[in-house]
Backbone bond lengths (Angstrom), bond angles and torsions (degrees), N, CA, C in turn:
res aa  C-N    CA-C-N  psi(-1)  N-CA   C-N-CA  omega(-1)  CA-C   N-CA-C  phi
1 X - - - 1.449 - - 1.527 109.49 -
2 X 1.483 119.86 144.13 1.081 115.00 176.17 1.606 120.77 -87.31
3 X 1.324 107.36 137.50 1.752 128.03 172.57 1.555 104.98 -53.72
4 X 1.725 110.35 125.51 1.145 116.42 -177.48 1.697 91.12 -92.44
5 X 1.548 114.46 149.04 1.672 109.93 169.65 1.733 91.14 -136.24
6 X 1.413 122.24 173.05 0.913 142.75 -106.51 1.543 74.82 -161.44
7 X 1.630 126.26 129.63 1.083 137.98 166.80 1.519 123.51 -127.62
8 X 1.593 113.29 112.54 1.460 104.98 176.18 1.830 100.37 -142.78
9 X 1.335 101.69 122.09 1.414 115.94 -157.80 1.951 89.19 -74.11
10 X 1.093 101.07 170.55 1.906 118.41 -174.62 1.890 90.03 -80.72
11 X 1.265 120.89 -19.05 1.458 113.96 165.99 1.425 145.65 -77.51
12 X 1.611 91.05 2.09 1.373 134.61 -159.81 1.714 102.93 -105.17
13 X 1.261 96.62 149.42 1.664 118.87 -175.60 1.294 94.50 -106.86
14 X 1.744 131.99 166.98 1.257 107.06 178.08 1.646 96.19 -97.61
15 X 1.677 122.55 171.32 1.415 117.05 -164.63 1.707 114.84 -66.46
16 X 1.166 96.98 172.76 1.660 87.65 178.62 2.006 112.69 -83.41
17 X 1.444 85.50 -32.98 1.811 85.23 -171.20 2.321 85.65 -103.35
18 X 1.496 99.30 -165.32 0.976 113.51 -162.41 1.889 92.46 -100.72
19 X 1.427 105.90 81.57 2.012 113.32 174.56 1.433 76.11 -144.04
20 X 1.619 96.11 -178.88 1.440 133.01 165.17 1.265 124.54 -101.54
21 X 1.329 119.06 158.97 1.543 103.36 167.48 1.159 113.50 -97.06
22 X 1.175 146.51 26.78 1.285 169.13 147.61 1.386 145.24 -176.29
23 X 1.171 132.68 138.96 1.692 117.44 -160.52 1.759 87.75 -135.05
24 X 1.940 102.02 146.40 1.345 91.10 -179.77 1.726 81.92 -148.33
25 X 1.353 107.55 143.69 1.292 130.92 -166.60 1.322 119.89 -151.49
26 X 1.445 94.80 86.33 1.923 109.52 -177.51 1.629 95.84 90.61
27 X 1.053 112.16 -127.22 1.477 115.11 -171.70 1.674 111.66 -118.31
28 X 1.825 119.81 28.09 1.154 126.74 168.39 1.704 100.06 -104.58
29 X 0.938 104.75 159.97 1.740 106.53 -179.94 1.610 88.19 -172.49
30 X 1.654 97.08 114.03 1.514 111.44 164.05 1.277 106.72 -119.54
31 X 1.587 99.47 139.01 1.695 128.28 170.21 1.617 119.25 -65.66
32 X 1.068 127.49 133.89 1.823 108.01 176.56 1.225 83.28 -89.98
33 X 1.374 119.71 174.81 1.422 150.26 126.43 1.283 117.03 -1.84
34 X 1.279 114.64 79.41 1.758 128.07 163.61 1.583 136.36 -71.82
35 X 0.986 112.23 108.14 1.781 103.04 169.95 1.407 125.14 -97.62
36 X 1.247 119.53 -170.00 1.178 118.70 -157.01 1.797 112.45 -106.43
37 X 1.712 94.25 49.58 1.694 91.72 -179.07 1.839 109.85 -90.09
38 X 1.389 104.85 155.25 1.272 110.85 162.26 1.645 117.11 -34.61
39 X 1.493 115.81 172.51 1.393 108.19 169.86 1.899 106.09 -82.43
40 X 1.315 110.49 166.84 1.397 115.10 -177.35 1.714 108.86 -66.99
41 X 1.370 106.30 145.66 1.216 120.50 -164.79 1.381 127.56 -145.86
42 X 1.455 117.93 85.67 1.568 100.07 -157.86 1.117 133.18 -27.02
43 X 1.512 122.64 153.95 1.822 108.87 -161.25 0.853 128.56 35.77
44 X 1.011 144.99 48.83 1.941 156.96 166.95 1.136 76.69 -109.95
45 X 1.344 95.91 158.71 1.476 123.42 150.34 1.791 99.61 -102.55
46 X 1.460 109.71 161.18 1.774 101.49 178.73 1.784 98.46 -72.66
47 X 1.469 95.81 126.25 1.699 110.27 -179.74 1.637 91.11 -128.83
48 X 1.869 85.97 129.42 1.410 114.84 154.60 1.793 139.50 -31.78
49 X 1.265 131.68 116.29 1.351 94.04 -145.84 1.498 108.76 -77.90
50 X 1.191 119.62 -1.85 1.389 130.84 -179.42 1.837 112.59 -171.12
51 X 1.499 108.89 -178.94 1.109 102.51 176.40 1.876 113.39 -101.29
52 X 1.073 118.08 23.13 1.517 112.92 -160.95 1.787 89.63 -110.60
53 X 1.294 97.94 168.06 1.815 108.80 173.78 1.764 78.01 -67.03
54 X 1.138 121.37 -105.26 1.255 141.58 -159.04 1.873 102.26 -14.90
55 X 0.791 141.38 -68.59 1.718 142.99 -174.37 1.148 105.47 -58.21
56 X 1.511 121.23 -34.59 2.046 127.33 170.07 1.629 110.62 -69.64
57 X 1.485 113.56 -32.34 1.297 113.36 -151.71 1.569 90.71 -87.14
58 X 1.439 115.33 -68.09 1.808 123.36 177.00 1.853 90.36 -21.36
59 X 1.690 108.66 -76.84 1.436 96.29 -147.25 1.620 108.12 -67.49
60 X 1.010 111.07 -20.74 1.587 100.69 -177.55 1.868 102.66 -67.33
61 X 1.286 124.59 -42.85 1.157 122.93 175.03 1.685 112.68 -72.17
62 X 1.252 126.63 4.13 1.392 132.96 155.47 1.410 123.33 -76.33
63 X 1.784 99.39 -51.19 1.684 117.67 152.83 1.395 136.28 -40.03
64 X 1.161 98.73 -41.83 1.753 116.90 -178.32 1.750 89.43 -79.90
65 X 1.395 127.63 -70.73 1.698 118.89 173.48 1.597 126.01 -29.83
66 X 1.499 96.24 -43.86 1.474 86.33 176.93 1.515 128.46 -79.93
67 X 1.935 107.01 -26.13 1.662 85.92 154.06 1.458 125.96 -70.31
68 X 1.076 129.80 -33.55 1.486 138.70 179.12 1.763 104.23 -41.39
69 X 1.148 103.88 -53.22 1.492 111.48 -167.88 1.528 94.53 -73.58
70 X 1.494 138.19 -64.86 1.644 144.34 169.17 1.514 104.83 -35.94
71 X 1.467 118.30 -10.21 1.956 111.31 176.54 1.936 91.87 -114.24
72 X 0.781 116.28 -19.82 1.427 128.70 174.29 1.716 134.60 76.96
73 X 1.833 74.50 47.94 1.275 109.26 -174.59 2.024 117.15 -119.81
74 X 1.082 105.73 156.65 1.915 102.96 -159.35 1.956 94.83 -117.92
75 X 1.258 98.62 -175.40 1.455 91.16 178.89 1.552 119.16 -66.25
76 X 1.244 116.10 -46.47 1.503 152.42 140.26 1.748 96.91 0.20
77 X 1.568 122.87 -61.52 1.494 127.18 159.14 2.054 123.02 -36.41
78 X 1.344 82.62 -40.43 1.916 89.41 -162.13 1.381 105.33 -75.48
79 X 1.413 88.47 142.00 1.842 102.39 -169.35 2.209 89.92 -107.83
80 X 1.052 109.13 -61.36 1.223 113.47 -176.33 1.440 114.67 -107.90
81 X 1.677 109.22 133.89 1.164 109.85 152.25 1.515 135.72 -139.69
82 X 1.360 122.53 140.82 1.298 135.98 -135.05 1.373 89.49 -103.20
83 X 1.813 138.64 128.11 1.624 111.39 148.64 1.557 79.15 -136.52
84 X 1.756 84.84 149.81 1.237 127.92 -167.96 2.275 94.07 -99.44
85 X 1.183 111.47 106.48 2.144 105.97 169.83 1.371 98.64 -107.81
86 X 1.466 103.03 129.53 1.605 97.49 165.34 1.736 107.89 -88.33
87 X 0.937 136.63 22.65 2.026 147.26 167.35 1.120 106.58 -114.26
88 X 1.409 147.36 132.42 1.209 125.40 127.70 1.664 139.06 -62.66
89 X 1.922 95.23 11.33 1.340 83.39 -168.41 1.514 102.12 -111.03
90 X 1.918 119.36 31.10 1.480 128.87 -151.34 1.708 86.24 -117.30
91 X 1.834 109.81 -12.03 1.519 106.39 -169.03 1.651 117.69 -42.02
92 X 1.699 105.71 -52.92 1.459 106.81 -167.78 1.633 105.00 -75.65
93 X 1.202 135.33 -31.19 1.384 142.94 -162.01 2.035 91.15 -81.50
94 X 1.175 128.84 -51.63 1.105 116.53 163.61 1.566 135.25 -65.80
95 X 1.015 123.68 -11.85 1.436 145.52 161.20 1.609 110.54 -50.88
96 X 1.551 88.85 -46.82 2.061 97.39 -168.54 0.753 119.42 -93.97
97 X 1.770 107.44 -28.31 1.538 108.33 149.56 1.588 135.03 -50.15
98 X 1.279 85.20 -51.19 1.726 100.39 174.02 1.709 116.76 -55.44
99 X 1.446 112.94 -52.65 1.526 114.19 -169.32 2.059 92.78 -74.50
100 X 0.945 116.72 -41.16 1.669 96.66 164.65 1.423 131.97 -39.50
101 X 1.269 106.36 -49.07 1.515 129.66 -165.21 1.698 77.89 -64.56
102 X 1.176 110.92 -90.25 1.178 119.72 -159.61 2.014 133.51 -44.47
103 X 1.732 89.08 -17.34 1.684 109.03 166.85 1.771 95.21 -82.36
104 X 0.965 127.08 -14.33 1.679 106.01 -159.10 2.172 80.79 -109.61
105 X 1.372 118.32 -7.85 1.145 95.84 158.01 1.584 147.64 -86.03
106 X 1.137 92.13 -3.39 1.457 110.00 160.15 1.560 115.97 74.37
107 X 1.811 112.42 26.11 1.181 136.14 169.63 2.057 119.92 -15.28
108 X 1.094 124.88 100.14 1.473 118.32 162.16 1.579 121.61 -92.50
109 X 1.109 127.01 3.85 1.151 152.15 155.99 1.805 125.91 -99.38
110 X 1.254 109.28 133.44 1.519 99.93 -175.70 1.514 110.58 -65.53
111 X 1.668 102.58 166.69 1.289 86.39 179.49 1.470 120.75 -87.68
112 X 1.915 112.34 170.90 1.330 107.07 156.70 1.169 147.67 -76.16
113 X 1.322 106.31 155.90 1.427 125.15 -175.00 1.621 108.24 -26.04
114 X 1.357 122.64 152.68 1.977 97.79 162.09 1.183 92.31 -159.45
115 X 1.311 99.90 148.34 1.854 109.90 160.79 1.289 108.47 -148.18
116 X 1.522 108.78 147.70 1.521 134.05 -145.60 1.492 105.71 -121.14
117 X 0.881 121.07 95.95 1.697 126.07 174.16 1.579 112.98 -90.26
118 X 1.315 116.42 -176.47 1.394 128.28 164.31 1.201 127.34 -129.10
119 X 1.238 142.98 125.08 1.627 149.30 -137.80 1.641 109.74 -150.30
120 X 1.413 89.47 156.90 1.600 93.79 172.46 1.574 110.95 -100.80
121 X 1.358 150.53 117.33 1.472 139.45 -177.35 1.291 98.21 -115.07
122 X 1.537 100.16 172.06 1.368 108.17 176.12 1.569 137.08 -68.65
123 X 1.191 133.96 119.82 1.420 145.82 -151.69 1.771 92.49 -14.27
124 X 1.682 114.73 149.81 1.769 107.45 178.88 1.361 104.00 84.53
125 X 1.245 118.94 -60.22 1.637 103.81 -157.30 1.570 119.38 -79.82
126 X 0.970 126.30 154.60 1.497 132.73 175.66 1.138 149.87 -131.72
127 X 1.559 88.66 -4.11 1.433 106.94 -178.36 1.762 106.47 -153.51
128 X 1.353 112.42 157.07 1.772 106.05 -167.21 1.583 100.92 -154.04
129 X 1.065 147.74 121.33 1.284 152.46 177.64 1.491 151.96 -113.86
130 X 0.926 128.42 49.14 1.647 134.43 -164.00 1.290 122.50 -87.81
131 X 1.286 105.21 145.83 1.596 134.47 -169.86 1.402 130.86 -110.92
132 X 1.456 116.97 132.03 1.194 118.98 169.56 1.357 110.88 -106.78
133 X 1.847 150.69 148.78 0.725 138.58 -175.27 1.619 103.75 -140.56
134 X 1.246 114.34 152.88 1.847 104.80 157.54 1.672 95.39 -119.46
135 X 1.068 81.30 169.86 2.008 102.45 172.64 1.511 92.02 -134.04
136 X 1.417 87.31 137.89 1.865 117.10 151.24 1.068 118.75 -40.08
């Protein structure tokens, strides 16, 4: 049977409750639920990287890369992706954000699947993102 391990990139804070920031087992590797904090920083507390959709959305989708890449997997890996908006009115402004992000990644694989819900997060945040991935 394959060894489940436990992924938390050097950009990473450790979690607040008792999860991972990613777990990868055989050639599945799922992302938890990412936001849009700075990378870890001694004495910081985890800070937001800004207040706009756009400055939350980039880094949380930087966040979600760096576990992907720490399980040793690329976007190119992700089958599903989950984002969590606390607005419904951030849908189209995150969309353009998103299909940018994702043209400047330079995809050889189609993209993944996604579905877009609406959530309540903690005061600041606005956006939340998690991943499932396979590897080859």
């Amino acid at each position: 049977m394959t060894e489940k391990t436990a992924l938390t990139p050097k950009t990473h804070t450790t979690p607040p409750a008792r999860f991972s920031h990613g777990v990868r087992k055989g050639n599945i590797l799922q992302v938890a639920g990412q936001v849009g904090f700075l990378p870890a920083e001694e004495g910081r507390p985890p800070t937001p990287a800004g207040p706009t959709l756009r400055e939350q959305t980039l880094q949380t989708l930087a966040n979600v890369k760096a576990i992907l890449e720490e399980g040793g997997a690329s976007w190119d890996d992700a089958m599903m992706i989950r984002v969590y908006l606390t607005d419904t009115a951030h849908f189209a402004e995150f969309n353009e954000i998103y299909d940018a992000y994702f043209e400047e990644q330079a995809l050889t694989a189609p993209p993944a699947a996604r579905t877009t819900v609406y959530v309540g997060l903690p005061a600041g945040l606005l956006v939340e993102i998690d991943t499932l991935a396979v590897l080859a």
